[in-house]
VOFI-987989 format. One record per residue (C-alpha): x, y, z; chain; residue number from 1. Coordinates in Angstrom, 2 decimals, always signed. Example, Ala and Ser with C-alpha at 12.3 -4.5 7.8 and 13.67 -1.06 7.14 Angstrom:
# VOFI-987989
((+12.30; -4.50; +7.80); A; 1)
((+13.67; -1.06; +7.14); A; 2)
This chain:
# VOFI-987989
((+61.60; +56.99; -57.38); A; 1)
((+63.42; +56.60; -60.77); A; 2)
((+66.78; +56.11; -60.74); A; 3)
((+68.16; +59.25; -62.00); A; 4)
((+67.16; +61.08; -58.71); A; 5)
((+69.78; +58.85; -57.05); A; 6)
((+72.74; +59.67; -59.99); A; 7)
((+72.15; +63.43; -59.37); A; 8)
((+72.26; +63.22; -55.79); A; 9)
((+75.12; +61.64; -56.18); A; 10)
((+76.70; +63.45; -58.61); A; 11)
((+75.31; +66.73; -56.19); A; 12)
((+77.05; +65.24; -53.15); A; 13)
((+80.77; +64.66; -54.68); A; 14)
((+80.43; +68.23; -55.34); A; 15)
((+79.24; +69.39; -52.51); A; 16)
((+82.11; +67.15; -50.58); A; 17)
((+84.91; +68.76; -52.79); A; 18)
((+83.17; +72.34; -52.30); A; 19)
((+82.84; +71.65; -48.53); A; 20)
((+86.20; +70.82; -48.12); A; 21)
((+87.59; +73.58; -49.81); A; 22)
((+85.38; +75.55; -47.90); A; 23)
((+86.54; +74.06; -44.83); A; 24)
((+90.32; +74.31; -45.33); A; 25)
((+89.90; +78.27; -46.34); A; 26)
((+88.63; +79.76; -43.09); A; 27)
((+91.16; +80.89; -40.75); A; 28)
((+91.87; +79.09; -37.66); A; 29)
((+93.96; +80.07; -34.53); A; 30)
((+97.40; +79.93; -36.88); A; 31)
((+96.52; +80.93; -39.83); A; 32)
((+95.72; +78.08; -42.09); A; 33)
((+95.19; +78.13; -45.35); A; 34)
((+93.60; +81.16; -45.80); A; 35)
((+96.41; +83.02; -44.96); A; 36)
((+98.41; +81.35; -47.87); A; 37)
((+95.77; +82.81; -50.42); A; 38)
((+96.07; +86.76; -48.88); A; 39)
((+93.89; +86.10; -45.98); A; 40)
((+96.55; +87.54; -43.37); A; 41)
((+97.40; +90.04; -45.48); A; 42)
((+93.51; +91.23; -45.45); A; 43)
((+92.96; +90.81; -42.46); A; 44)
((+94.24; +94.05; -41.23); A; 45)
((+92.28; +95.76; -43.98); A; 46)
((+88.40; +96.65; -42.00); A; 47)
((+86.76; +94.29; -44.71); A; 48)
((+87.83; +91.23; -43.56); A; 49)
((+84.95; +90.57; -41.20); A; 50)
((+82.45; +90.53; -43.94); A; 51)
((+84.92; +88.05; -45.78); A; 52)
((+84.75; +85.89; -42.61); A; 53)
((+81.22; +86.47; -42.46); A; 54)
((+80.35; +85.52; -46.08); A; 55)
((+82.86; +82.52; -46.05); A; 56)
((+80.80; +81.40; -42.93); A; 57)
((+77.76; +81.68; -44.57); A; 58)
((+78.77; +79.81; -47.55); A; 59)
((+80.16; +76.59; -45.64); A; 60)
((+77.18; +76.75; -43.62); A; 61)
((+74.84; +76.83; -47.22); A; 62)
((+76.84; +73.71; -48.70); A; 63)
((+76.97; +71.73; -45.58); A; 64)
((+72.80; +71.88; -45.78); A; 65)
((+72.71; +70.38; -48.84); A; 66)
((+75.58; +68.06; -48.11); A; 67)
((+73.44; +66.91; -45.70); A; 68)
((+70.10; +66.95; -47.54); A; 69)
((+71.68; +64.82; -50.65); A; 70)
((+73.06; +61.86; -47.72); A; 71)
((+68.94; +62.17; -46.20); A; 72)
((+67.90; +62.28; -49.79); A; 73)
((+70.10; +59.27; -50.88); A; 74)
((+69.20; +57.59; -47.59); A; 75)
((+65.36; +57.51; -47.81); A; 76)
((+65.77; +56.87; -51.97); A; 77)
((+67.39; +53.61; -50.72); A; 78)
((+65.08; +52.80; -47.80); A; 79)
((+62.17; +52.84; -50.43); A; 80)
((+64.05; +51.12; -53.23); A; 81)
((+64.45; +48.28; -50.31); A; 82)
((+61.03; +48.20; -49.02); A; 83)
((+59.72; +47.86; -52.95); A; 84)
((+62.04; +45.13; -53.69); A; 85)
((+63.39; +46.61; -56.83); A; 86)
């Protein structure tokens, strides 16, 4: 595989890691967290706040795949850049 499929996955899994972790940090644990510092306790007295929840679930759920398919990606790129000898 050429060596530009390695740079994007790369460059794909910084950004997923920065996404993931903002991701992360916004959903609302047992005292709040952070999402209560950006209007999630105010909205969550409001009746739309479970599809909020639901949405932000489904998005750190969506980036953590491909988190995890760019370290498998990167992982077999390297196993057959090894087993070439290039």
């Amino acid at each position: 595989m050429p060596i530009w499929f390695a740079y994007t996955l790369i460059v794909l899994l910084v950004i997923t890691s920065v996404l993931l972790t903002m991701l992360i940090l916004l959903h609302r644990g047992k005292g709040g967290g952070l999402s209560s510092m950006f209007g999630g306790g105010v909205s969550s007295s409001l009746a739309g706040s479970s599809v909020a929840e639901k949405n932000l679930d489904r998005y750190t759920v969506l980036v953590s795949i491909i988190w995890f398919a760019c370290i498998v990606g990167l992982g077999l790129w390297l196993r057959l850049q090894l087993s070439s000898g290039a």
